[in-house]
DRENBA-723632 format. One line per 8 residues: number of its first residue (from 1); their letters; for each residue x, y, z of N, C-alpha, C. Coordinates in pm, whole numbers, m for minus. Layout:
<sites>
NUM) A) X/Y/Z/X/Y/Z/X/Y/Z; ...
</sites>
This chain:
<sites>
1) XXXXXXXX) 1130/1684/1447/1157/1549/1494/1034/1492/1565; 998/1352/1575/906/1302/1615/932/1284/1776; 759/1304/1838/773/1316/1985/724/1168/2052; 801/1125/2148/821/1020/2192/776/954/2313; 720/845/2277/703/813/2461/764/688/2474; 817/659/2615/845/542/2659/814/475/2790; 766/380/2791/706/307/2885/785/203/2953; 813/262/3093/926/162/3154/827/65/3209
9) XXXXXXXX) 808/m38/3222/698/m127/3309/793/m209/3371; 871/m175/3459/970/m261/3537/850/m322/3635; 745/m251/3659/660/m313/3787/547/m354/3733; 500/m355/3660/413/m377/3546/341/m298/3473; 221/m310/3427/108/m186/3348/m50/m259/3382; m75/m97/3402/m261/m151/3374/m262/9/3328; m407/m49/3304/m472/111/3241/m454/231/3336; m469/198/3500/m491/313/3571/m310/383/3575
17) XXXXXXXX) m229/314/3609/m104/344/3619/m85/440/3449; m99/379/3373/m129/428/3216/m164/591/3261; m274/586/3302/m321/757/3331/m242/805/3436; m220/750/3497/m146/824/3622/13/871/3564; 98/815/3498/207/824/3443/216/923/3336; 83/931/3204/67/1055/3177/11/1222/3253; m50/1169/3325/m70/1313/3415/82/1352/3470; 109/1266/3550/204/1318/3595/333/1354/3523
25) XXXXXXXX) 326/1327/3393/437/1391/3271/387/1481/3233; 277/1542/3299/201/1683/3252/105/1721/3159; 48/1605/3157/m126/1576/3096/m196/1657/3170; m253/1787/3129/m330/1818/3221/m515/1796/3240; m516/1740/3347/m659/1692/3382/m813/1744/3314; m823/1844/3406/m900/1952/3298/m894/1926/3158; m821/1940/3100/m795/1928/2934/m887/1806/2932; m790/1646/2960/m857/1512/2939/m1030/1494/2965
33) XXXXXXXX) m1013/1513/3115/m1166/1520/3142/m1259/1563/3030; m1249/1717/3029/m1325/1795/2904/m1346/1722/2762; m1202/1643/2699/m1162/1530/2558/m1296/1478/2595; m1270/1365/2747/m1354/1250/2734/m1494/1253/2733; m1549/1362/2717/m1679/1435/2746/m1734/1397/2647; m1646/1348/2475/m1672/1330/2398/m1738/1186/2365; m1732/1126/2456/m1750/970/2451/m1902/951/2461; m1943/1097/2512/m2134/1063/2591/m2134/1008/2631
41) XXXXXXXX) m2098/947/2747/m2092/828/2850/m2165/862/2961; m2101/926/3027/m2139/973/3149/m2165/924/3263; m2202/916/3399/m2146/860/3505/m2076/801/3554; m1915/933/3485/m1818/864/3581/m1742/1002/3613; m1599/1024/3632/m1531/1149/3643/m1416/1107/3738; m1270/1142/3664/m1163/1114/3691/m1112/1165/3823; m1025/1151/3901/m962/1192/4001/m808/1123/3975; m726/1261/4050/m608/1218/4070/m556/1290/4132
49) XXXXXXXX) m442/1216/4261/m360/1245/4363/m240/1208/4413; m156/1288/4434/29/1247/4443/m16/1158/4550; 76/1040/4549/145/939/4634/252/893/4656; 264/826/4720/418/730/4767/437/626/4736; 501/548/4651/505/410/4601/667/359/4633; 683/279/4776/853/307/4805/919/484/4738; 1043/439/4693/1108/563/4727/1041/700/4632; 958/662/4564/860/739/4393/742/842/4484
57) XXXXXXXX) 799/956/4461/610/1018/4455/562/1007/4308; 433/948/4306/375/942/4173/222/978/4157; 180/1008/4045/m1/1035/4076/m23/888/4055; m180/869/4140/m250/773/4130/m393/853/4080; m403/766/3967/m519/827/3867/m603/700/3940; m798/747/3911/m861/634/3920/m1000/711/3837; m1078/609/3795/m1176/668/3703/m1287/587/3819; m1396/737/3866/m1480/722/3963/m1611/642/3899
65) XXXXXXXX) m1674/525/3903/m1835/527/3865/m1917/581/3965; m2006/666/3923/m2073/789/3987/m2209/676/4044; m2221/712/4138/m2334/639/4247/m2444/584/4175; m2514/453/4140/m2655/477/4069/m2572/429/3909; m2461/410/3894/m2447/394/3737/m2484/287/3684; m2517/178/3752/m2519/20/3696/m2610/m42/3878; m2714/m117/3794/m2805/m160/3909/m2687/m237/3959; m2603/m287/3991/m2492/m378/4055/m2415/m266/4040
73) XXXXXXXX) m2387/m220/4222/m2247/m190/4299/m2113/m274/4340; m2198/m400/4297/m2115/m517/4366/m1985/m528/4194; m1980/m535/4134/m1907/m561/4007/m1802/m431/4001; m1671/m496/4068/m1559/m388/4062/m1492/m361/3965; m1454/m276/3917/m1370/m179/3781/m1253/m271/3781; m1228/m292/3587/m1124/m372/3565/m1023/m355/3631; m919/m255/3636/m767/m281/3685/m779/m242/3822; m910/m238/3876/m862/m170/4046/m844/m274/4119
81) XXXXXXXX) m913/m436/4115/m932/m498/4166/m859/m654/4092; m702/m678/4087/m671/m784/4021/m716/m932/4055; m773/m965/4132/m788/m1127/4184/m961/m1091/4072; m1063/m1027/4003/m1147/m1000/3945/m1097/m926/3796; m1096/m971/3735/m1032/m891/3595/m1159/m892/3524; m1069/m887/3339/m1184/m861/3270/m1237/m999/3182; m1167/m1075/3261/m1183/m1252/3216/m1349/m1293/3282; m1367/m1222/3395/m1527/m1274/3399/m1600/m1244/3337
89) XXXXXXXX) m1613/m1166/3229/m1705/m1083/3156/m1757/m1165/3058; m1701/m1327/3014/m1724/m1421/2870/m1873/m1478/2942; m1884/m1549/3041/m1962/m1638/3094/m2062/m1592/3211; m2057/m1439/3226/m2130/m1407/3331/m2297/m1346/3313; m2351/m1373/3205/m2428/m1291/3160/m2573/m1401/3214; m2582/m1494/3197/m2693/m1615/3226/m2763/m1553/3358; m2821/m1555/3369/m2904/m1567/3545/m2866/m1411/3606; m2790/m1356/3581/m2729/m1262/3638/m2790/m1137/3642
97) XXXXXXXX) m2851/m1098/3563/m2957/m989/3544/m2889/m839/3551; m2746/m839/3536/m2671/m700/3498/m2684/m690/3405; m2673/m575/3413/m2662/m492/3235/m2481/m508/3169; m2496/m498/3067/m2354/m572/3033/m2350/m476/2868; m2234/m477/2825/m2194/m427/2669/m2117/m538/2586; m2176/m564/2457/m2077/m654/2378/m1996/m560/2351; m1903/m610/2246/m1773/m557/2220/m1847/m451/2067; m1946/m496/1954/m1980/m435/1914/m2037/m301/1947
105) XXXXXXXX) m2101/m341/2083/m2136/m210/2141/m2053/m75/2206; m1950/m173/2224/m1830/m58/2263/m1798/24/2144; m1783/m57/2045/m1691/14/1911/m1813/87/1884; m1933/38/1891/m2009/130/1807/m1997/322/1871; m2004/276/1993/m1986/426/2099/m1891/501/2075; m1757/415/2079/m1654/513/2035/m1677/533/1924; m1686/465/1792/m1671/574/1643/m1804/662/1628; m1959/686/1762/m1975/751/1764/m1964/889/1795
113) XXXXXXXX) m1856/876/1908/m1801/961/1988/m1744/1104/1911; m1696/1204/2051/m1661/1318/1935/m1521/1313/1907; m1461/1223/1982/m1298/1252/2016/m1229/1205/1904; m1103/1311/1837/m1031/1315/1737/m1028/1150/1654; m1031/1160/1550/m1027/1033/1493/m928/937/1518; m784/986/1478/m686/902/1553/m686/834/1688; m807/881/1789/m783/849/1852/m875/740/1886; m1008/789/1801/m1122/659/1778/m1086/498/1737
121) XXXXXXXX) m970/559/1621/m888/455/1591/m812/360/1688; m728/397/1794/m668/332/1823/m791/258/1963; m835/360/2037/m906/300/2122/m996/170/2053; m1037/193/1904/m1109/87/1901/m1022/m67/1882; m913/m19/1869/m812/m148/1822/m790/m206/1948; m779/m137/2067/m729/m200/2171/m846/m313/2215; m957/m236/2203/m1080/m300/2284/m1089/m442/2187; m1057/m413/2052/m1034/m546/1930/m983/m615/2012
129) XXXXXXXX) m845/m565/2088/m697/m716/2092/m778/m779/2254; m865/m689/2282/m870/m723/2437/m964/m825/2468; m1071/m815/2372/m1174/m925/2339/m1143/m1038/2273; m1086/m1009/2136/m1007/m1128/2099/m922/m1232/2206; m870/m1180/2248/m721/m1249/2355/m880/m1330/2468; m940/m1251/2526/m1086/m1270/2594/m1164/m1437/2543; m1184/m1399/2422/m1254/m1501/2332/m1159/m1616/2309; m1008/m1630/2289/m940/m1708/2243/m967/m1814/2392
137) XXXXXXXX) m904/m1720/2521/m891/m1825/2608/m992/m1870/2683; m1172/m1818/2618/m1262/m1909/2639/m1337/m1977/2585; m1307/m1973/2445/m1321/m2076/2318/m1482/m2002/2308; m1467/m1878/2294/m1586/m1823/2256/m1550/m1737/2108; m1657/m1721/2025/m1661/m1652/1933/m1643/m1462/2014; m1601/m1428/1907/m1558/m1252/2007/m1684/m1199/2009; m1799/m1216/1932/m1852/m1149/1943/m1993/m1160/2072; m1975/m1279/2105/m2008/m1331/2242/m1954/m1306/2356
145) XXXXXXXX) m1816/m1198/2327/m1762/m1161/2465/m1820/m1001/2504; m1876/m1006/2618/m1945/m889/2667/m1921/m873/2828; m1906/m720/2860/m1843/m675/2987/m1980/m635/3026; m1959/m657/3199/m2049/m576/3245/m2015/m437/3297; m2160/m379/3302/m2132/m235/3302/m2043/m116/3350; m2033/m177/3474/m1933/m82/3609/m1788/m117/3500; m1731/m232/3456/m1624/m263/3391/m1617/m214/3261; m1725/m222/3232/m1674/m171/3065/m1659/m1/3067
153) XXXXXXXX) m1770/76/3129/m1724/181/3163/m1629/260/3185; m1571/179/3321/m1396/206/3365/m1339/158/3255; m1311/18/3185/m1232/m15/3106/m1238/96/2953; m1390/132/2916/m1375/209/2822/m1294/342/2845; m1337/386/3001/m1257/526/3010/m1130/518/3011; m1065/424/3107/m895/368/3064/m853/408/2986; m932/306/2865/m850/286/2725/m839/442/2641; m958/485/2659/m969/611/2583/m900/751/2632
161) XXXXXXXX) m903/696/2711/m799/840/2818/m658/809/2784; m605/634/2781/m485/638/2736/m444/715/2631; m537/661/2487/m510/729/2371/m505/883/2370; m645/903/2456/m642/1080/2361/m513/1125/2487; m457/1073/2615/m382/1172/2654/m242/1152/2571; m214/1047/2468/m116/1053/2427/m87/1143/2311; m275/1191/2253/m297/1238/2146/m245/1452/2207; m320/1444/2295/m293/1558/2339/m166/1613/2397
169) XXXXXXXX) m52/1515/2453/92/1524/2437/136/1549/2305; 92/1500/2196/110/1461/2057/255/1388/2020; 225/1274/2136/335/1175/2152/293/1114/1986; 392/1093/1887/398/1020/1753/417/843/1789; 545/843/1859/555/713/1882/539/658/2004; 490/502/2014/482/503/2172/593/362/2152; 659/372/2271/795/238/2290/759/213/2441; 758/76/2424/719/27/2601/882/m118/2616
177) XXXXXXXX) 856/m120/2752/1030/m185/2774/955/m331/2742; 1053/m483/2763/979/m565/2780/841/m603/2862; 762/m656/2901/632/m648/2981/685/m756/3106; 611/m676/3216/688/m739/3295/545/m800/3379; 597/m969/3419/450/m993/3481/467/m1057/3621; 347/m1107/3637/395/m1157/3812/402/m1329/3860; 426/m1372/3967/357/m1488/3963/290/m1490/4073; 248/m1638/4069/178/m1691/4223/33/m1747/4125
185) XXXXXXXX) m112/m1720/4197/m210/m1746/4145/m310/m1638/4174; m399/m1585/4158/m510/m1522/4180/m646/m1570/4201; m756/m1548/4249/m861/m1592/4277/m1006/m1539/4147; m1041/m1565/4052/m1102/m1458/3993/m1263/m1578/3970; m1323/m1500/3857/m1467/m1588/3844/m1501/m1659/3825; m1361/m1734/3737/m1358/m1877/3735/m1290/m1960/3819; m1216/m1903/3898/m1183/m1981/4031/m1044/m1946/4003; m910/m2036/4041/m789/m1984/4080/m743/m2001/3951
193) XXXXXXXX) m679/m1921/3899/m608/m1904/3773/m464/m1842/3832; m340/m1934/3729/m187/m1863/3747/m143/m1742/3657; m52/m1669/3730/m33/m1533/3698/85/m1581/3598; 121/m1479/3445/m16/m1412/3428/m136/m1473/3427; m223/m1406/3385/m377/m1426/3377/m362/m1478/3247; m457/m1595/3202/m452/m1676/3130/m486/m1517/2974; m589/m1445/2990/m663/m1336/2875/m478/m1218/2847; m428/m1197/2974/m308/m1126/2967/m169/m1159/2882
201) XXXXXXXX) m138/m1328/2930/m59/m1400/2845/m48/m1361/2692; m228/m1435/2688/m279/m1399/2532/m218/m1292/2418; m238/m1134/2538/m240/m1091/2481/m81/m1015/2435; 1/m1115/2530/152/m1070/2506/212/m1146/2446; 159/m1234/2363/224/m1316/2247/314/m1199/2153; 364/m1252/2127/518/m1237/2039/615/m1096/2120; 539/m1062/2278/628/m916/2292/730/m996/2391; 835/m965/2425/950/m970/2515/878/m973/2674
209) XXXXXXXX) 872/m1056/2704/826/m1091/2861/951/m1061/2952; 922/m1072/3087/1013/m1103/3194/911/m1155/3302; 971/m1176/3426/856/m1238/3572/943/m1242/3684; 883/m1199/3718/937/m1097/3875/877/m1194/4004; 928/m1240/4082/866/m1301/4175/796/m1158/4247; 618/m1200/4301/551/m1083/4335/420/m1156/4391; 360/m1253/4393/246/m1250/4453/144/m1170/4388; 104/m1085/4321/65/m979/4249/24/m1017/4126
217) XXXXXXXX) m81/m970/4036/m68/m915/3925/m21/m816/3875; 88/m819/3816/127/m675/3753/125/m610/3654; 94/m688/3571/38/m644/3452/m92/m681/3389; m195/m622/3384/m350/m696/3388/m365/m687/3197; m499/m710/3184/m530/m745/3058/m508/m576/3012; m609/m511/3027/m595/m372/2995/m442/m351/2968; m337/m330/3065/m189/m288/3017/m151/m314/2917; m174/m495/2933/m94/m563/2818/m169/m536/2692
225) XXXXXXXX) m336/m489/2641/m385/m457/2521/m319/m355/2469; m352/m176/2591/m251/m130/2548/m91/m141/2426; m15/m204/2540/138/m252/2502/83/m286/2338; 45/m431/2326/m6/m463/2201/m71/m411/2103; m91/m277/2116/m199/m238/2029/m79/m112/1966; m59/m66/2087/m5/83/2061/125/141/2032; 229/m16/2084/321/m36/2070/431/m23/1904; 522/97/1902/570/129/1787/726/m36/1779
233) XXXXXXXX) 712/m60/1926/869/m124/1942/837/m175/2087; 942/m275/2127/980/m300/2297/1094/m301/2285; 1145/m287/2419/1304/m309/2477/1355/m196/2531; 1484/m135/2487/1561/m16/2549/1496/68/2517; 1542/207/2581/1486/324/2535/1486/387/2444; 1448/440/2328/1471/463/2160/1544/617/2227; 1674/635/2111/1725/753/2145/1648/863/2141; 1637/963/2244/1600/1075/2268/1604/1192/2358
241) XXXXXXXX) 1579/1307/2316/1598/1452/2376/1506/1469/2499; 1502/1404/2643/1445/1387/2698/1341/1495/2817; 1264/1495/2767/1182/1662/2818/1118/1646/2968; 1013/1538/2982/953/1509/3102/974/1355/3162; 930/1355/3241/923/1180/3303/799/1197/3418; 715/1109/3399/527/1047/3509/597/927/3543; 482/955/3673/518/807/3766/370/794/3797; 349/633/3726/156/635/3711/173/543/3888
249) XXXXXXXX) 96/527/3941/72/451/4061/m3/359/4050; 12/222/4082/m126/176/4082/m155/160/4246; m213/27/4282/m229/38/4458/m137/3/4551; m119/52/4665/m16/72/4686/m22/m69/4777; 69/m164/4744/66/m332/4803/208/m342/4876; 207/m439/4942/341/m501/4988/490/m560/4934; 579/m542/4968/689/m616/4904/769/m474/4826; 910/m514/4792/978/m434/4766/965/m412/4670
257) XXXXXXXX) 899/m397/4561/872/m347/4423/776/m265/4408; 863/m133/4471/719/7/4399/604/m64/4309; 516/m32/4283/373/m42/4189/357/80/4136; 488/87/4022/477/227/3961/520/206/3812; 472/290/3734/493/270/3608/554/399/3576; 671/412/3485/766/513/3433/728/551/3299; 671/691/3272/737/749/3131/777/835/3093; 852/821/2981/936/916/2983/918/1013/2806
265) XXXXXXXX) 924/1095/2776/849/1184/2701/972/1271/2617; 959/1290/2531/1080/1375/2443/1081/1357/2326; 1198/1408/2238/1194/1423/2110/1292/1322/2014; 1278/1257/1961/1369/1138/1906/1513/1201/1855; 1583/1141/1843/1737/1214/1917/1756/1189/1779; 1815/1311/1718/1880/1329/1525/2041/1356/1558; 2091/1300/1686/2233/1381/1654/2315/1243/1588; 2301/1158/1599/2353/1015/1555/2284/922/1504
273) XXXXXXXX) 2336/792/1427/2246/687/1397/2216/638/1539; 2063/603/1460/1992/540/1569/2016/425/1585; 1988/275/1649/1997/184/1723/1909/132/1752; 1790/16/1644/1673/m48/1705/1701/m206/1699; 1591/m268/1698/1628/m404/1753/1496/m449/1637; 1476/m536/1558/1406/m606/1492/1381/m767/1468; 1306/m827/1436/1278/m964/1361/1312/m1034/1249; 1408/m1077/1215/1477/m1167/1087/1333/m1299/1055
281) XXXXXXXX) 1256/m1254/966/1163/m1423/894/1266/m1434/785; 1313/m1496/791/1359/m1585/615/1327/m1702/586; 1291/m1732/470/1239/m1840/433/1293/m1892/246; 1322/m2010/219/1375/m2053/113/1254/m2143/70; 1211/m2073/m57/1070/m2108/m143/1109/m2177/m293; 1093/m2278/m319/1138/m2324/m431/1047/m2423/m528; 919/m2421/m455/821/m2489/m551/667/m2391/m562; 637/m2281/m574/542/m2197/m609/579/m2088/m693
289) XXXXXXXX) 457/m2083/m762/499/m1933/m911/549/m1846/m859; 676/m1800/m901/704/m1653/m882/618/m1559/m909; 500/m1578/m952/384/m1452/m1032/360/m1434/m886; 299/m1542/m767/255/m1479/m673/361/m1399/m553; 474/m1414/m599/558/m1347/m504/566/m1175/m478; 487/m1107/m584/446/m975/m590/353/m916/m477; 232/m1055/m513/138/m1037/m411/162/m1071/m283; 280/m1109/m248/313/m1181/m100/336/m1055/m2
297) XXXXXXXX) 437/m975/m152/530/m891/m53/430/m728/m57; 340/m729/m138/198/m638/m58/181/m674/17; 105/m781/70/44/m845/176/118/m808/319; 289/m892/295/345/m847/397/347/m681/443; 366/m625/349/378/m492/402/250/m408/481; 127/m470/397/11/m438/464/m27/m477/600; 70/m599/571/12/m611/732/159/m606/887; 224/m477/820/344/m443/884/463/m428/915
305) XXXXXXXX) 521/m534/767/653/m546/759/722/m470/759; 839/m397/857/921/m245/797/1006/m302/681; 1005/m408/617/1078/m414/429/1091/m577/409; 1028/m620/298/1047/m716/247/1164/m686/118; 1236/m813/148/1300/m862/9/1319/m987/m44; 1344/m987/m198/1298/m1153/m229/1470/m1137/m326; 1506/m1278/m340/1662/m1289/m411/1653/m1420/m473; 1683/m1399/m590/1673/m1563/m628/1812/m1618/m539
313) XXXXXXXX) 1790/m1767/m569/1908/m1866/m489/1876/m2015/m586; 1987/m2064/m575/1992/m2186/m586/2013/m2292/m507; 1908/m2387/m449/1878/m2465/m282/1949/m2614/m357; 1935/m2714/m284/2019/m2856/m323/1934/m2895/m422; 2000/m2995/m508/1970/m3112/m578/1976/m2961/m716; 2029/m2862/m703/2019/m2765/m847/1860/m2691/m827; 1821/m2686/m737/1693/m2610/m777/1689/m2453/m729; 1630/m2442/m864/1617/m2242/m851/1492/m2210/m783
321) XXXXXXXX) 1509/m2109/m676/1445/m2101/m587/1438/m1920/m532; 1376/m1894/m411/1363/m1719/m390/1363/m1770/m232; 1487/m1666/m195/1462/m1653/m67/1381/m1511/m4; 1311/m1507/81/1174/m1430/122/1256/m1367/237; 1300/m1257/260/1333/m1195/366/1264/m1089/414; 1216/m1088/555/1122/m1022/606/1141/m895/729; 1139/m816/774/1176/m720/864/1072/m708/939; 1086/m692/1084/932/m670/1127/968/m650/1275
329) XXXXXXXX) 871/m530/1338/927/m475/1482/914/m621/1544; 983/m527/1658/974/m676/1808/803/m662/1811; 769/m824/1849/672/m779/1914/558/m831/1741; 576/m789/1687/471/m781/1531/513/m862/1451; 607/m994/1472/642/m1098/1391/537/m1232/1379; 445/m1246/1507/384/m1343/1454/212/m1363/1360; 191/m1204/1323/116/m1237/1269/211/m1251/1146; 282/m1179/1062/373/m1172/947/416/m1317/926
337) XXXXXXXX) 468/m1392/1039/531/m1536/1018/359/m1605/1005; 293/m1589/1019/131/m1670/979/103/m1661/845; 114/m1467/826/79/m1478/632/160/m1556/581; 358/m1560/562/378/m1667/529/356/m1791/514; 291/m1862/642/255/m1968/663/151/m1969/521; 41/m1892/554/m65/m1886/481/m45/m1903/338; 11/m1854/257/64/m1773/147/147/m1791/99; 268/m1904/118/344/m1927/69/322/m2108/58
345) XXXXXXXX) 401/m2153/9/441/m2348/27/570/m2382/121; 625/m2277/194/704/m2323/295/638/m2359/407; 763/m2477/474/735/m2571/567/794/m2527/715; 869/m2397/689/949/m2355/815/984/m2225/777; 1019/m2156/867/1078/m1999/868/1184/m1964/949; 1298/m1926/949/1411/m1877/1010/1360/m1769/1129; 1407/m1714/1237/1368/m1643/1287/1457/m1591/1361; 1519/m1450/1369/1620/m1425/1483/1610/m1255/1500
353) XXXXXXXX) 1656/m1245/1611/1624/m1058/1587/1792/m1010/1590; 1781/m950/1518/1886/m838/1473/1857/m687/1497; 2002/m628/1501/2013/m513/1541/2039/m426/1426; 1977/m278/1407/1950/m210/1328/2051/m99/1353; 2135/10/1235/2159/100/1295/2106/194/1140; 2016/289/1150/1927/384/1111/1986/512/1132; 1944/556/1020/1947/715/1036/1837/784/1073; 1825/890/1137/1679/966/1167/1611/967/1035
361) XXXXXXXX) 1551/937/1045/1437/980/902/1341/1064/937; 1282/1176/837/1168/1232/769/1110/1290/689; 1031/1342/708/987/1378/548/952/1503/500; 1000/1549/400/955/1686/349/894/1759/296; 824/1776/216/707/1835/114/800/1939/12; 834/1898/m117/852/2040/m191/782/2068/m347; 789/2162/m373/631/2154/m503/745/2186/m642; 676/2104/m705/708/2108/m809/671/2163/m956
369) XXXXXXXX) 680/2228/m1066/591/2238/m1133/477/2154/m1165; 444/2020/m1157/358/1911/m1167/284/1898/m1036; 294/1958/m948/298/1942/m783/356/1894/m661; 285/1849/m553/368/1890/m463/419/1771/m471; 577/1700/m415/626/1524/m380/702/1546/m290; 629/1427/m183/744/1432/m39/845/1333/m47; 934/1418/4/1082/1417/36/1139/1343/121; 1147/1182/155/1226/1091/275/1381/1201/254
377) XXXXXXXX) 1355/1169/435/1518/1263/460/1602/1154/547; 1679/1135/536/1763/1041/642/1897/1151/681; 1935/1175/813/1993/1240/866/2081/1173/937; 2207/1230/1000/2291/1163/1115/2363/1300/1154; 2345/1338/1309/2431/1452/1336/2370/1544/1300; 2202/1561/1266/2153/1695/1187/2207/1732/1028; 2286/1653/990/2325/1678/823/2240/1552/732; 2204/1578/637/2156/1572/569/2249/1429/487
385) XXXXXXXX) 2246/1297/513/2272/1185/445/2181/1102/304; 2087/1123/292/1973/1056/216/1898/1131/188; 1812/1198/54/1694/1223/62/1640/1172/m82; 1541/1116/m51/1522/1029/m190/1312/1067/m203; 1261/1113/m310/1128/1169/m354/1037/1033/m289; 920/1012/m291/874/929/m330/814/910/m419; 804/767/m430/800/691/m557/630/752/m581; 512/687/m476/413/737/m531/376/884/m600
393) XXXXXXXX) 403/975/m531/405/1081/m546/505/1148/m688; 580/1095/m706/675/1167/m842/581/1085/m948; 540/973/m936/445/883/m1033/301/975/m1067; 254/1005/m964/130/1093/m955/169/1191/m1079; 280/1255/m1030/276/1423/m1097/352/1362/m1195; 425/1269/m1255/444/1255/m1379/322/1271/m1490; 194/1188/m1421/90/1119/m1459/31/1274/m1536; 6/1335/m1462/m34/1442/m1399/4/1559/m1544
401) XXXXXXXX) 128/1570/m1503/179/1638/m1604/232/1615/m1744; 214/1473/m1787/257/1407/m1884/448/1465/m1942; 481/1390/m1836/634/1448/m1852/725/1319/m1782; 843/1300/m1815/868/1174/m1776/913/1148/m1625; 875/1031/m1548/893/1059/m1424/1070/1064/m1393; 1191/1029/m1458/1311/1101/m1386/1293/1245/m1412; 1210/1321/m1495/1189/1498/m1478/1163/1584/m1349; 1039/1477/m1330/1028/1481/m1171/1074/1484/m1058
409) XXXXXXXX) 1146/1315/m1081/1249/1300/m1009/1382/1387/m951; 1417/1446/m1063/1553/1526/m1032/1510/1696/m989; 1362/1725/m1049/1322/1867/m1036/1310/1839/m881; 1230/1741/m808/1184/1777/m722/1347/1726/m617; 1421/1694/m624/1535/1727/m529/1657/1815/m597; 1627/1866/m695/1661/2037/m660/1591/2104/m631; 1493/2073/m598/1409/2183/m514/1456/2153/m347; 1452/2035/m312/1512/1985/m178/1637/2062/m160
417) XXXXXXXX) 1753/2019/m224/1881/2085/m250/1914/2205/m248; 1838/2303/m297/1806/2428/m325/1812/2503/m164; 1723/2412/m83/1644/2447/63/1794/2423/163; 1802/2311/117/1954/2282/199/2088/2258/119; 2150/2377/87/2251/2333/3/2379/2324/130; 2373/2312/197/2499/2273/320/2451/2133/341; 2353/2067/291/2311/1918/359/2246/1933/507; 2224/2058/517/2158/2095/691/1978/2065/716
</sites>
């Protein structure tokens, strides 16, 4: 069964709480440190120490810049310091005479880096959504958005510590609750900006918000890239066999709302159907070729849909027409509702989220004379409801073996069958 994380952000998220919440679910330090060694970076080195956040002991992680790292001491680390984020980093470069990193330069470091690929991957996606969101709300091209040093540093170690400690849990999925933010105003480089932070907002387009009266930032840019990047789902907790629970800290401020971030760690729960929450696009198309409706529903899927379907219909005045139905997590509907836009001749799209009830799914491997084809399993209760080959794969070894693909088909789930003849 797949291993799970969930991210309560009742108080909000930043990167440091991020580390602090995995350590304290039993990331161990040593280990990470040693990972991040891989980055060649160097002058910095993690610390972390139990605290009190109201009624929570939790670790408070912080990533040290080592004395001498950046001719400017004065330029404080993204999430330690919220009234200074990572919004000064578009316009500060003129006159200033710090040393600074574009965003190319970041990515280039990490996919030089040594640390596991998956994890090159995702760190580089975040630093993508974080600049983008950066660039949008200062009408700069992205590739004109550049951090200075003390920040990009911390911000690179953040991000990358997030990933590989999730890699080294070998958390599969990550689920965070709605994002929770603050109000009031803050003071930052461009002068007083309202909470959220104009780059943070950005970057929580299409996820489930809430706002907490707080004075505070509580969720900074870093968290919310995170959330956006890494995010399998938002909302309740996805069912599961629950093993550990971290309490990340961030600083410890005033007012009755701990500054703590919750997660919680385990194994996705196979004893029942599951229970998720999704995005309804529908759309009624009645004046473009059906030839391109093939290519729509690649597209969609490529760029995330969990299932397209198309149905003919007949719309007013007698016209034959296809309705476009779309599936797509919380949270990942508005780029999907854009390709439509893009890609189709509709003028509007339906939109509503619906509730899912799923069986555990996964997957199996069994070999066949033609070779090997994996096995979708859908389960409920640990028995065995669904198991259906896949399509690519029985196609392959048809190919393969010049034999017809239902030969395949049926060899390779008696071979499944064979393995579990109780449906277990």
């Amino acid at each position: 069964m797949a291993r799970v994380g969930y991210f309560d952000t009742f108080s909000g998220l930043s990167g440091d709480m991020t580390l602090g919440a995995l350590l304290d679910a039993g990331l161990d330090l040593d280990m990470l440190s040693r990972g991040l060694q891989a980055l060649n970076l160097g002058g910095f080195h993690l610390k972390a120490e139990k605290v009190h956040r109201g009624p929570f002991q939790a670790t408070r992680a912080r990533v040290i810049i080592e004395e001498g790292r950046s001719p400017s001491s004065k330029t404080p680390p993204l999430d330690r310091h919220p009234h200074r984020h990572q919004a000064q980093a578009v316009h500060e470069h003129a006159g200033g005479g710090e040393p600074h990193r574009h965003l190319a330069d970041i990515l280039a470091l990490i996919q030089r880096s040594a640390l596991p690929e998956p994890v090159r991957a995702q760190a580089g996606a975040v630093f993508e959504r974080l600049a983008g969101a950066e660039a949008k709300v200062h009408g700069l091209p992205v590739e004109e958005v550049h951090f200075h040093e003390v920040g990009a540093v911390d911000s690179i170690v953040d991000i990358a510590a997030a990933c590989l400690g999730l890699h080294l849990l070998r958390v599969e999925e990550v689920w965070f609750s709605a994002a929770t933010v603050g109000t009031g105003s803050v003071r930052g480089a461009h002068g007083e900006m309202p909470l959220p932070a104009p780059a943070t907002l950005e970057l929580l387009r299409g996820i489930p918000v809430r706002q907490r009266e707080s004075g505070f930032e509580l969720t900074t840019p870093t968290g919310a890239a995170l959330a956006a990047t890494l995010a399998r789902g938002y909302g309740p907790m996805p069912p599961m066999v629950v093993e550990s629970i971290g309490y990340g800290a961030g600083d410890d401020r005033p007012g009755p709302l701990p500054n703590v971030l919750r997660l919680v760690l385990g194994e996705k729960a196979g004893g029942a159907v599951e229970a998720d929450r999704v995005i309804s696009l529908e759309t009624g198309i009645d004046d473009m070729s059906p030839q391109w409706l093939g290519y729509l529903v690649d597209r969609l899927l490529e760029a995330g849909a969990l299932d397209v379907t198309v149905t003919p219909l007949q719309m007013k005045k007698g016209r034959s027409a296809h309705e476009v139905r779309v599936l797509a997590p919380l949270g990942k509907d508005e780029p999907l509702a854009d390709l439509l836009f893009r890609e189709t001749t509709t003028f509007g799209i339906r939109r509503a989220e619906v509730d899912r009830l799923v069986l555990s799914r996964g997957f199996e491997t069994v070999t066949t004379p033609w070779g090997e084809v994996r096995v979708k399993v859908g389960r409920r209760g640990g028995q065995v409801m669904s198991a259906v080959p896949e399509y690519e794969d029985i196609q392959r070894a048809a190919r393969a073996g010049a034999v017809p693909l239902k030969e395949v088909h049926r060899r390779a789930l008696e071979e499944f069958h064979r393995r579990h003849p109780a449906g277990g």
